[in-house]
N, C-alpha and C positions, 0 to 999 in steps of 0.2 A: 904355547898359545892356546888359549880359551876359546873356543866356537859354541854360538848358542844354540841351541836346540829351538824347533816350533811343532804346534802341536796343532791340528786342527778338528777336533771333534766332529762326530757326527751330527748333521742339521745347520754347521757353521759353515759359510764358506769365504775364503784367503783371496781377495782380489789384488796380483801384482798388476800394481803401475806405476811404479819405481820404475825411472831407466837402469840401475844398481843396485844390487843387494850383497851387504859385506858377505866374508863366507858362511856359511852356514854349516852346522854340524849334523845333526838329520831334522829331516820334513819329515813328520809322522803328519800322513791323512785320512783323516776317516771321515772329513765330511769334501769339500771341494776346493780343488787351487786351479786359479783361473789366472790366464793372463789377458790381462788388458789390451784389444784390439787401438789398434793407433790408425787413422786415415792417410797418414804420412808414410808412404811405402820407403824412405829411406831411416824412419827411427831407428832406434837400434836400443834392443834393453839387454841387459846381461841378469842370469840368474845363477847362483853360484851355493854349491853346495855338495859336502861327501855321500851324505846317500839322501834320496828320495822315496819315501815308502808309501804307497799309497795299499791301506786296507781296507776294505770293502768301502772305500771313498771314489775320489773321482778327480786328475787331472784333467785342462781343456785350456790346449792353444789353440784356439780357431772353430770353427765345425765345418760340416763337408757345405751346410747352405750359406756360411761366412768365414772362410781362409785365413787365416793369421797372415796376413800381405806385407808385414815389415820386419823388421829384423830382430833375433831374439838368438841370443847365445846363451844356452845351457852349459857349464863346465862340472862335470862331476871331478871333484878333488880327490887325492889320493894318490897311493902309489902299490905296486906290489905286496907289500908289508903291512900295507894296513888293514886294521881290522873286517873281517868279516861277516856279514850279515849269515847268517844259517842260510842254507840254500841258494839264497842270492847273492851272494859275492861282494866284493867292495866296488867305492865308484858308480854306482848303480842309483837306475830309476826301478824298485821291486814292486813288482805288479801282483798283489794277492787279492782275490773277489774284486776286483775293480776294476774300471773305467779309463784308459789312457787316449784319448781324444787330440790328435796333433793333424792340421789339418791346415796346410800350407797353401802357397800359390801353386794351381798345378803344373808339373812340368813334363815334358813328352821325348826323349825317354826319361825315366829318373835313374838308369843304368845303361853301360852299353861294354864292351869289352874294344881291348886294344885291336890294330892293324896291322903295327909291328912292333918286336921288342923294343923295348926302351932300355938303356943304358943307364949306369949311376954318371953323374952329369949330363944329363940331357935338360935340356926346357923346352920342350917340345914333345908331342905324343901324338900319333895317329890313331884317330877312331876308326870302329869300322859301324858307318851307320849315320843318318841326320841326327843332329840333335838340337835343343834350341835353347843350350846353353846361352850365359852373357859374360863377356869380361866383367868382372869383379866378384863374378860369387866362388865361393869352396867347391872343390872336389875331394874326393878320398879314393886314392889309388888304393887299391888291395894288394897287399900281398902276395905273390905267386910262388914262393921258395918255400922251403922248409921249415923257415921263422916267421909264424904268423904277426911278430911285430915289427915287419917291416913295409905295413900300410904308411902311407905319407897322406899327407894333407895338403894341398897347394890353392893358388887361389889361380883361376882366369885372367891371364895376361891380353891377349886376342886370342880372336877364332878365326881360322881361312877357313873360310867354305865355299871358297871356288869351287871345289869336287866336294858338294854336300853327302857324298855316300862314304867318303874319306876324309872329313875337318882336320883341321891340325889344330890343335890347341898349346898355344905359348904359354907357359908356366911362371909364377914370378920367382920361381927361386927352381935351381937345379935339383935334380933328382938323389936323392943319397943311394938306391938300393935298385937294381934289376928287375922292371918288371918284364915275365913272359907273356908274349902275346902266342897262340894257338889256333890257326885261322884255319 
């Protein structure tokens, strides 16, 4: 399979507002790649591509005085095997002399750690702490073992926050891997 490459020089700047972009093989930037703010807090744009290299250019989802407020999926393509950028890795957004600008809705905590172990098959997780999560957005459990590739991804099923210093959060799909909680 063929992936195209784009190039953006210096002085030029890339405005996505595509809700879809087929795959992409690399973003080389050197002038700007901006994504298109949407008033529609439920859009949803996908951006797709094996690496993104921004040099002495300039990425910007959002800024800190206008928030990127809808929805926007990044997928870096690839696998362990695949080529490598010198220094920076595969799968990669490579930040050299430049500007990475992502600047979302805020959220309070944007981290918090478990309450108590989780089990592989659990759909359920205690936090320890408020937070002001919503059913339907992503988490990313972390890892706790020995194989740091056994973060999971789930989405917000419900949140009980009867005992807001303890939420439970329902997961849509069960857990594969043990996470340790340490309280």
């Amino acid at each position: 399979m063929y992936l195209e490459s784009i190039y953006v020089p210096e002085g030029l700047n890339l405005l996505i507002d595509v809700d879809k972009t087929p795959e992409l093989n690399l973003v080389m930037v050197e002038g700007s790649l901006i994504f298109a703010p949407e008033t529609d807090q439920n859009h949803e744009r996908y951006f797709d591509a094996n690496y993104i290299f921004l040099n002495k250019g300039m990425m910007e989802v959002g800024t800190e005085e206008h928030p990127y407020t809808s929805k926007l999926t990044i997928t870096m393509h690839g696998n362990i095997s695949s080529p490598y950028l010198p220094i920076f890795g595969n799968k990669c957004i490579a930040v050299k002399e430049s500007t990475l600008d992502m600047h979302g809705i805020k959220r309070e905590p944007t981290w918090t750690v478990m309450n108590e172990t989780s089990l592989p098959g659990a759909t359920q997780i205690k936090l320890s702490g408020p937070v002001d999560w919503v059913a339907g957005e992503e988490i990313a459990i972390a890892a706790t073992g020995f194989n740091g590739r056994e973060g999971e991804k789930r989405m917000i099923k419900a949140i009980d926050k009867t005992n807001p210093d303890i939420p439970v959060v329902t997961l849509d799909a069960a857990l594969d891997f043990k996470h340790f909680a340490m309280i």
